[in-house]
C-alpha positions in Angstrom: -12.2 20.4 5.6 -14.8 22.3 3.1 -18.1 20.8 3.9 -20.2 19.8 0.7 -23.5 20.7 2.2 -22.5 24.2 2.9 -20.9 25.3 0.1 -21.4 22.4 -2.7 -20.0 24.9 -5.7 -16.7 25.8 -3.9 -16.8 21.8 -3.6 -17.0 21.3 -7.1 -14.9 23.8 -8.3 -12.0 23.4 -6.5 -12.5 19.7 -7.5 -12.4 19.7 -11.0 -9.4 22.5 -11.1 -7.1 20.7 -8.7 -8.2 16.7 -9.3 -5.2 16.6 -11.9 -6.6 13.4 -13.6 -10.4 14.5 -13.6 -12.1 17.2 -15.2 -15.8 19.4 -15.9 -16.6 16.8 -19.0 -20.5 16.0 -17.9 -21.9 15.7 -15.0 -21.7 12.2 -14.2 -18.4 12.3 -14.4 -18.0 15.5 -12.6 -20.1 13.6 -9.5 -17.9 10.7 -9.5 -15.0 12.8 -9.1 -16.9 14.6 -6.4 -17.5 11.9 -4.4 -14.9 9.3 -4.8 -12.6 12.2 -3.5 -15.0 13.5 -0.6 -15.1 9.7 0.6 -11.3 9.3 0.1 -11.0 12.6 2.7 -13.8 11.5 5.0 -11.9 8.0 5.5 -8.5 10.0 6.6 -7.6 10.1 10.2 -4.4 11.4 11.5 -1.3 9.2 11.7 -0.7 9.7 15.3 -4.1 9.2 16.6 -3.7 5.4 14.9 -0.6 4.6 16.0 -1.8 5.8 19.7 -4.6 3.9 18.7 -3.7 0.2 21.0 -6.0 -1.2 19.3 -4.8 -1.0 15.9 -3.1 -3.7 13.8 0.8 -4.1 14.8 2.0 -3.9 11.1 -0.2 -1.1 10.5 1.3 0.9 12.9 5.0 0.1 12.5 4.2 0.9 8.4 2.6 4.6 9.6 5.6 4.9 12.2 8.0 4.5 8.7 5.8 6.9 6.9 6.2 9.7 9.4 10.7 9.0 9.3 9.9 9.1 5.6 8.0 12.4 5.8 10.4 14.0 7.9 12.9 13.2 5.6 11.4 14.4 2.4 10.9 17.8 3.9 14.1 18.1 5.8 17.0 16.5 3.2 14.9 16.6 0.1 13.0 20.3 1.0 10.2 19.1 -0.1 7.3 20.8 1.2 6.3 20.3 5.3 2.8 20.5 5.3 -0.1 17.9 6.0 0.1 16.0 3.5 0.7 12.3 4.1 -0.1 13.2 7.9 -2.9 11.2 7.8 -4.2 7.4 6.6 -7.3 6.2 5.0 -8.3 2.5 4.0 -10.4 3.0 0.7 -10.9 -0.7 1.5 -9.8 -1.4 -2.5 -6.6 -1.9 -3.9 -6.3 1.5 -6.1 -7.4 4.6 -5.4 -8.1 5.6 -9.4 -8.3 4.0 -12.4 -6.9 6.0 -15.4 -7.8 5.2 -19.1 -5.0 6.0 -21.4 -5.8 5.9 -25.2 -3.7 6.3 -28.4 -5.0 6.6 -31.9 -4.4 2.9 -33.6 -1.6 4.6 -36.1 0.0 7.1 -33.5 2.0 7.1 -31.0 0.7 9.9 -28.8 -1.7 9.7 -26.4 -5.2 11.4 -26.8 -5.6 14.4 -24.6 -8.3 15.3 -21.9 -8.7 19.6 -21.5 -9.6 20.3 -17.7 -9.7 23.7 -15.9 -6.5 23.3 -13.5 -4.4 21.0 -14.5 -4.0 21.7 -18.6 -5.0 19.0 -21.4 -3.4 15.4 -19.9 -3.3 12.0 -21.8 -5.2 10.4 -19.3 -8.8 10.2 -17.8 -9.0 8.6 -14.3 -12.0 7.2 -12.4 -12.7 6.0 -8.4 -14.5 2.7 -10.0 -12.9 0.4 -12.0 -16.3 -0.6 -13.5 -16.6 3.0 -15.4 -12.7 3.1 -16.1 -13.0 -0.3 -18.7 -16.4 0.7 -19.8 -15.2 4.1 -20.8 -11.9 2.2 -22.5 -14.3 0.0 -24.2 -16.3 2.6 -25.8 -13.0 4.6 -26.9 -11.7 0.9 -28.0 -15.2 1.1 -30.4 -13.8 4.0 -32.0 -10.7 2.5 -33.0 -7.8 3.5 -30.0 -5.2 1.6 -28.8 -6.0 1.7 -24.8 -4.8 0.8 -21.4 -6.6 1.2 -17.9 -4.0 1.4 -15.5 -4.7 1.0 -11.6 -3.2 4.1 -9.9 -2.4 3.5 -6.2 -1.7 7.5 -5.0 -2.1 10.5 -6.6 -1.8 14.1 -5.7 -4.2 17.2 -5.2 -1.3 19.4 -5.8 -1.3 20.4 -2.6 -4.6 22.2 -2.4 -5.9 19.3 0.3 -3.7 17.0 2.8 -3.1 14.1 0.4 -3.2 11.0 2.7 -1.3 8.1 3.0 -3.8 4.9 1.4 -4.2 1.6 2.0 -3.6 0.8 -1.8 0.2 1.6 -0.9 1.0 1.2 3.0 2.0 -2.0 2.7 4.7 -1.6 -0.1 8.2 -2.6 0.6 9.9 0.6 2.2 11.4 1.3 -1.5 8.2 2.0 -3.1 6.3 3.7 -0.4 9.9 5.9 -0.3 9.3 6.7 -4.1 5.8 7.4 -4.5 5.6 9.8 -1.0 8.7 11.5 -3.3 7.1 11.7 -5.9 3.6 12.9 -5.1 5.1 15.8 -3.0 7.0 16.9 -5.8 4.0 17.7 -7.3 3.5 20.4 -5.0 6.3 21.7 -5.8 6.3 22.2 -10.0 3.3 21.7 -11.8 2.8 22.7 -14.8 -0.5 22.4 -16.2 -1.2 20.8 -19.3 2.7 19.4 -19.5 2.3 15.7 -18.4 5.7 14.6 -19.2 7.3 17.6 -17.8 5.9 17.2 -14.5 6.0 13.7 -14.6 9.1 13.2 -15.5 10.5 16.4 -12.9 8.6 14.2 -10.5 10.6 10.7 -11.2 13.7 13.1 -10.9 12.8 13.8 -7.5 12.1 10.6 -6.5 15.0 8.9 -7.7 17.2 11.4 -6.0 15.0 11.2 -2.8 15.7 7.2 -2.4 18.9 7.0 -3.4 19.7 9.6 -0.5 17.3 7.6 1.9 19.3 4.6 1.6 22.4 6.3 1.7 21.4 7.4 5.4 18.9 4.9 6.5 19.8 1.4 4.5 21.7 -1.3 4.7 24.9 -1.9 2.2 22.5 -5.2 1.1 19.6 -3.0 0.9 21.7 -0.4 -1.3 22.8 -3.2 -3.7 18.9 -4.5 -4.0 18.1 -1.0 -4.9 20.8 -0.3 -7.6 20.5 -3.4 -9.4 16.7 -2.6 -9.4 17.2 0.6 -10.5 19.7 -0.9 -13.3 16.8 -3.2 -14.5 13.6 -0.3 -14.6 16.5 1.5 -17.1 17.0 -1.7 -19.6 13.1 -1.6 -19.5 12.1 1.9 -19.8 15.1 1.9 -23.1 13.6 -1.2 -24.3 10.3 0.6 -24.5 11.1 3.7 -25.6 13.0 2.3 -28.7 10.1 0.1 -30.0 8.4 3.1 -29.8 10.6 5.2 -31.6 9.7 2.5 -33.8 6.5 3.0 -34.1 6.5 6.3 -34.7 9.0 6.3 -37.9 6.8 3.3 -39.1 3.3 5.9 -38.7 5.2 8.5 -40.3 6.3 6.6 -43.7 4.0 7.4 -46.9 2.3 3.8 -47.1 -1.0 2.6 -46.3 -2.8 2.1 -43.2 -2.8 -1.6 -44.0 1.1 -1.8 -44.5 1.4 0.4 -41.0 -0.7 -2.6 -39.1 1.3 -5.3 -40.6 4.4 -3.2 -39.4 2.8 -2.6 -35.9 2.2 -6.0 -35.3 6.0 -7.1 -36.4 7.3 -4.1 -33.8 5.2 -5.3 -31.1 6.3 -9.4 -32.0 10.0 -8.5 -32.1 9.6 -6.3 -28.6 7.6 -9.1 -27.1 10.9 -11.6 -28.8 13.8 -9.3 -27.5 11.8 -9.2 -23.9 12.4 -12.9 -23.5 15.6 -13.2 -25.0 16.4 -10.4 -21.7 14.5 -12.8 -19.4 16.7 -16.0 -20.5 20.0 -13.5 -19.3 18.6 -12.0 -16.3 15.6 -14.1 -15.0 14.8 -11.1 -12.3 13.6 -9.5 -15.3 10.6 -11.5 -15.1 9.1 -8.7 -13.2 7.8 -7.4 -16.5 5.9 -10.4 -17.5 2.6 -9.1 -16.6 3.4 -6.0 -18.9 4.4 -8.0 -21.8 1.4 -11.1 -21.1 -1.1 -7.7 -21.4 -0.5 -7.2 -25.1 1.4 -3.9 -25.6 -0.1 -1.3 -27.8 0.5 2.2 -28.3 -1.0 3.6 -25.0 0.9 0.8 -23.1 4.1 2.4 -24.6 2.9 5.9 -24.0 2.4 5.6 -20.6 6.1 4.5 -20.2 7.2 7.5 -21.8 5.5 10.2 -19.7 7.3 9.3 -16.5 10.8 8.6 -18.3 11.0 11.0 -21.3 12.4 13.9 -19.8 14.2 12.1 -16.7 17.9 12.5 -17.8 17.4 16.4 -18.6 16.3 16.7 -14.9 19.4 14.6 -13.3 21.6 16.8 -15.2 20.1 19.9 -13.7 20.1 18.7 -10.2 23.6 17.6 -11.2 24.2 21.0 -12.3 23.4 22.6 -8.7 25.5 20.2 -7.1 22.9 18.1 -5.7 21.3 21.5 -3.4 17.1 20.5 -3.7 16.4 24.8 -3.1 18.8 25.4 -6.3 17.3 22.3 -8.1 13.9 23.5 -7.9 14.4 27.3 -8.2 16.2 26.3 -11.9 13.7 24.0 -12.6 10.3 27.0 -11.5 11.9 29.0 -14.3 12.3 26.6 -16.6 8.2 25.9 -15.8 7.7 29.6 -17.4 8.8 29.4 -20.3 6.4 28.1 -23.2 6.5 24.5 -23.9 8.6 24.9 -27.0 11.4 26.9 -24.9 11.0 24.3 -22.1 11.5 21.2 -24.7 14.1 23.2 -26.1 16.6 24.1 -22.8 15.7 20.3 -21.8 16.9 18.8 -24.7 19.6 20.6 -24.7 20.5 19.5 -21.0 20.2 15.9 -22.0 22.6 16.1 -25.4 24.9 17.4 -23.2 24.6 14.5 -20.9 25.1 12.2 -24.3 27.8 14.3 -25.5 29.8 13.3 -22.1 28.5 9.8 -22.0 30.1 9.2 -25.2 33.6 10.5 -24.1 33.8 8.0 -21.5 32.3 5.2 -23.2 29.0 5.2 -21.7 25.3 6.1 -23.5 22.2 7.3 -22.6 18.8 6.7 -24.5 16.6 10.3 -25.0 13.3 10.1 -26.4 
């Protein structure tokens, strides 16, 4: 571990390039980034040493016991990298580890943009308080975005220091810890900066792929069946919301006036809200989603949706395409990562009409953004 005292610049610099969410805006914000990540590391200890530990709470260690089956796993069926990461635990004694502010302009659908060193211009900004998260929404609120502060439970340092496991997600059902430890690593593995939905949605790939093979080896047939149907309800909701905001966006591209684009906004977001419920009545599980819909959508709400899912059935394909082999799937998808982001949008497009062009023959569909 670097040692801010002895060398404070490498400290900073190495924060603000590999922080994905954070970035060298002003100071103040540089120091919070500093130091809510310096006291996230300082708070790590490693796995085993707890779960040696007698002491140490019963679930806590049977939770870390799962995380290290879960590790072993990702590296060894999903070749994901086998490193440190997630070797080690800290309790940031709060229930997220950042808080990211997404914006949108009020008559867009795109999601304003943050430039940092490392990780390329992202739509998000993220903070260790929660305090300076909404009062930096508010202020972008003032000037007239749609925003959205999201608590973020993990995120990754792309492996340039041993992510750790947190208390803000330990004590998910085995599903969700399964997904995110997934997903995070997969970061390690593609990253390309200033390409949030690439990487993102490269990322969900990973993950989906990575517990869907879990189970296949570790669950139960009723633990398979919770997972599918769960997986068949996140779908209906990430279409749902991806074709209000296709909405949206044909509404803010029509040659009328600002005032007739608000009265149109407002309908789009009233009929979502209408054809949510009307789901709800059919499939009451879906109440899931109620906290989502009782927190007023707007644009960046819808945004934020998009990032992780936008890209996702390009990515299947491809890992289709290699015949499920990770080493293949990630070689194909590092060259892809080279190419500029027109060429990248292009071949992935591309992949996913494909994917269309079959679901169609046998009567099935698929919604790309």
């Amino acid at each position: 571990m670097l040692s801010l005292s002895a060398q404070p610049l490498k400290w900073l610099l190495v924060i603000c390039q590999v922080v994905w969410f954070t970035g060298c805006v002003n100071l103040t914000y540089y120091a919070q980034a500093v130091g809510g990540h310096m006291d996230l590391l300082h708070r790590s200890k490693p796995i085993s040493t707890i779960i040696a530990d007698p002491d140490v709470d019963h679930q806590l260690r049977n939770s870390l016991a799962r995380v290290v089956i879960l590790r072993d796993f990702a590296s060894r069926e999903l070749k994901l990298p086998d490193n440190k990461s997630y070797t080690s635990y800290a309790d940031l004694q709060r229930p997220y580890a950042v808080w990211n502010v997404f914006a949108s302009p009020e008559l867009s659908v795109e999601l304003k943009k943050w430039c940092f060193i490392k990780a390329g211009c992202v739509g998000y900004r993220g903070f260790f308080s929660q305090a300076k998260a909404e009062s930096y929404a508010e202020k972008l609120k003032d000037e007239g975005y749609d925003t959205y502060v999201g608590g973020i439970r993990a995120y990754s340092t792309l492996g340039w220091f041993n992510d750790p496991i947190l208390n803000t997600f330990i004590g998910s059902p085995e599903t969700d810890l399964a997904r995110l430890i997934f997903h995070e690593l997969a970061h390690q593995v593609v990253y390309v900066p200033g390409d949030t939905v690439f990487n993102e949605s490269f990322a969900t790939a990973v993950e989906h792929e990575g517990v869907t093979r879990w189970f296949k080896s570790n669950g139960s047939v009723s633990e398979q069946i919770e997972f599918n149907a769960r997986h068949e309800m996140e779908t209906v909701f990430t279409e749902l919301v991806l074709d209000y905001r296709k909405r949206l966006q044909v509404v803010f591209s029509l040659d009328i006036s600002d005032v007739e684009k608000r009265i149109a906004k407002a309908q789009i977001f009233d009929d979502l809200r209408e054809v949510y419920l009307q789901i709800k009545a059919i499939q009451p599980e879906f109440n899931r989603y109620e906290t989502w819909f009782k927190q007023q959508p707007n644009n960046a709400r819808l945004a934020t949706v998009a990032i992780y899912t936008q890209l996702l059935p390009a990515f299947q394909v491809l890992l289709e395409q290699q015949n499920g082999d990770m080493n293949q799937f990630f070689n194909v998808v590092k060259d892809i990562s080279k190419l500029s982001k027109e060429e990248r949008s292009f071949v992935l497009q591309a992949v996913a009409q494909a994917r269309v062009g079959r679901g169609m023959s046998d009567g099935s569909s698929e919604l790309i953004d």
